[in-house]
N, C-alpha and C positions, 0 to 999 in steps of 0.2 A: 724140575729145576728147584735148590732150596735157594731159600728166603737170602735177601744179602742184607746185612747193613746199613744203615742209612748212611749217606758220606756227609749229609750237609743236615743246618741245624737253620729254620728260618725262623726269624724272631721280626715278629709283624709288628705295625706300627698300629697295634691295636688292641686297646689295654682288655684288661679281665671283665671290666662293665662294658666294653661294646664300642668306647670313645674314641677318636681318632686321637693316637700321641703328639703333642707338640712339643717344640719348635717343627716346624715342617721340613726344616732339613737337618732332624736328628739322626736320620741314617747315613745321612755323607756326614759328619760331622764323628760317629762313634766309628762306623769305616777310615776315618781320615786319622785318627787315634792310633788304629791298629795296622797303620801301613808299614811301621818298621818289622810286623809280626810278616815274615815270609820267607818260602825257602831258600835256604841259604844265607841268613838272615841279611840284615841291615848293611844297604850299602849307598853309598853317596847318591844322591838323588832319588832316593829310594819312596821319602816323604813324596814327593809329589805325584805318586800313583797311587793307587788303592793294592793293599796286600792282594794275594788271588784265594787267600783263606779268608776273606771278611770284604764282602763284595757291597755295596748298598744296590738296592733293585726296585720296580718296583712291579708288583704282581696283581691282577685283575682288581686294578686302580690304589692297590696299597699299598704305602711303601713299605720296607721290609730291609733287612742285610741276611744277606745268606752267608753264614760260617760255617766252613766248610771243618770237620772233625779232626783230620790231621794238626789242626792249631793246639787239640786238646794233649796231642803227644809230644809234639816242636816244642811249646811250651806252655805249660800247666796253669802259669797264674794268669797270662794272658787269656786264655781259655774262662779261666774261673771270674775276671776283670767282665769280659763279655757278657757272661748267664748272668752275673750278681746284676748287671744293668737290666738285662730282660727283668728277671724275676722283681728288684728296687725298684721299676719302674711299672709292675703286673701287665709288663707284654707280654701277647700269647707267642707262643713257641712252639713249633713242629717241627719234628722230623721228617728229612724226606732227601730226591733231589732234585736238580735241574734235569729237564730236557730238551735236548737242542730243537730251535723251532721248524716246523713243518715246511718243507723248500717250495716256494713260491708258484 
């Protein structure tokens, strides 16, 4: 089987020294930003969801937003608005993606 591309881009809540990022809920807050970013773009009530490209989560107790790559081709600055925050802020950042969880 070859290799596929990552589809999602996780940018943790946890800088380049080891620190946990604060305010504590700066990933619903940089999610809640990017809610007008989604397919199909921008429609009335749209703010009050979370885009489904720029998710906040939180992962083996860290919180984190998962951006999914498609935002990088929808739209570019939006895209680039995103990483300058990771990187302006030296959250670490991986690629990878979600798997659905294990059925009960």
């Amino acid at each position: 089987m070859a290799p596929t591309e990552a589809k999602q881009v996780f940018i943790q809540g946890v800088t380049a020294s080891g620190r946990t990022f604060r305010p504590s809920d700066w990933a619903e807050r940089l999610a809640g930003v990017m809610s007008p970013f989604r397919p199909g773009g921008a429609s009335p009530g749209s703010h009050l969801s979370y885009s489904p490209w720029c998710v906040p989560n939180t992962i083996n107790g860290v919180k984190c937003v998962v951006v999914h790559t498609d935002l990088r081709e929808a739209d570019p600055m939006a895209w680039d608005f995103v990483m300058h925050f990771a990187r302006d802020n030296e959250l670490q950042v991986a690629e990878g993606c979600l798997l659905p969880d294990a059925p009960a």
